[in-house]
C-alpha positions as CSV (number, residue, x, y, z in Angstrom):
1,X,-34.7,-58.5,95.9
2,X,-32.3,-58.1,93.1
3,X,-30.4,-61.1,92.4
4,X,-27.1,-59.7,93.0
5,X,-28.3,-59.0,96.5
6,X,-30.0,-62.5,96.9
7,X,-27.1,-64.1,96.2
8,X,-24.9,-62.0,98.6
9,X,-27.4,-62.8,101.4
10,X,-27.0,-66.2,100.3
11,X,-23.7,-66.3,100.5
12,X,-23.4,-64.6,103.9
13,X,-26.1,-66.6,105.4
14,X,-24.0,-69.9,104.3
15,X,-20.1,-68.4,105.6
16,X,-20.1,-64.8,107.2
17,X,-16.5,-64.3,105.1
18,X,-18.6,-64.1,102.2
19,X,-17.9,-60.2,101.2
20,X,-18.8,-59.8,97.5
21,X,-21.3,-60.9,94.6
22,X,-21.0,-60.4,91.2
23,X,-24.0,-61.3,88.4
24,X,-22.6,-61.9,85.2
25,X,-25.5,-61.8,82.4
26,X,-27.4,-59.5,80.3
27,X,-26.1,-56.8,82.4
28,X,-23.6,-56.9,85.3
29,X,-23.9,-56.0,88.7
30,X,-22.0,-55.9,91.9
31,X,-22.8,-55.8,95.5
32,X,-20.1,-55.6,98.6
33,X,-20.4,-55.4,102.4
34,X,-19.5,-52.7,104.0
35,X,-19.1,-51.5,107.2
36,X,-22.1,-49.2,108.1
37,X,-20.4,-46.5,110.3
38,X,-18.3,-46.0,106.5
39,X,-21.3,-44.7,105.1
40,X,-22.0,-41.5,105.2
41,X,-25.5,-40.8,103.6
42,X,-26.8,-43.4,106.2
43,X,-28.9,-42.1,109.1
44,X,-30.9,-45.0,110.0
45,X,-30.5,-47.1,112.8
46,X,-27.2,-49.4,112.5
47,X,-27.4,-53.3,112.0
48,X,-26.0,-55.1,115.5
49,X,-23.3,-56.6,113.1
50,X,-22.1,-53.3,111.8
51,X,-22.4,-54.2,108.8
52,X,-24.4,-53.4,105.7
């Protein structure tokens, strides 16, 4: 798992409000939650919380 997504799991598994991460290092990276039906390129089965 990267660790920008590790952190937003983390912070989503401790308050669902939790709606960004940003790792601030060697390089930075970003990760958001969106709303699944908002993506376009995804045809997969949707999350029951509609979100991704």
């Amino acid at each position: 798992v990267n660790d920008t997504i590790g952190t937003l799991a983390g912070g989503r598994f401790y308050n669902q409000d939790v709606i960004a991460a940003v790792i601030l290092g060697t390089g930075t990276n970003a990760a958001y939650v969106e709303r699944a039906h908002a993506i376009p390129k995804w045809h997969g089965l949707l999350p029951k919380s509609g979100d991704m």
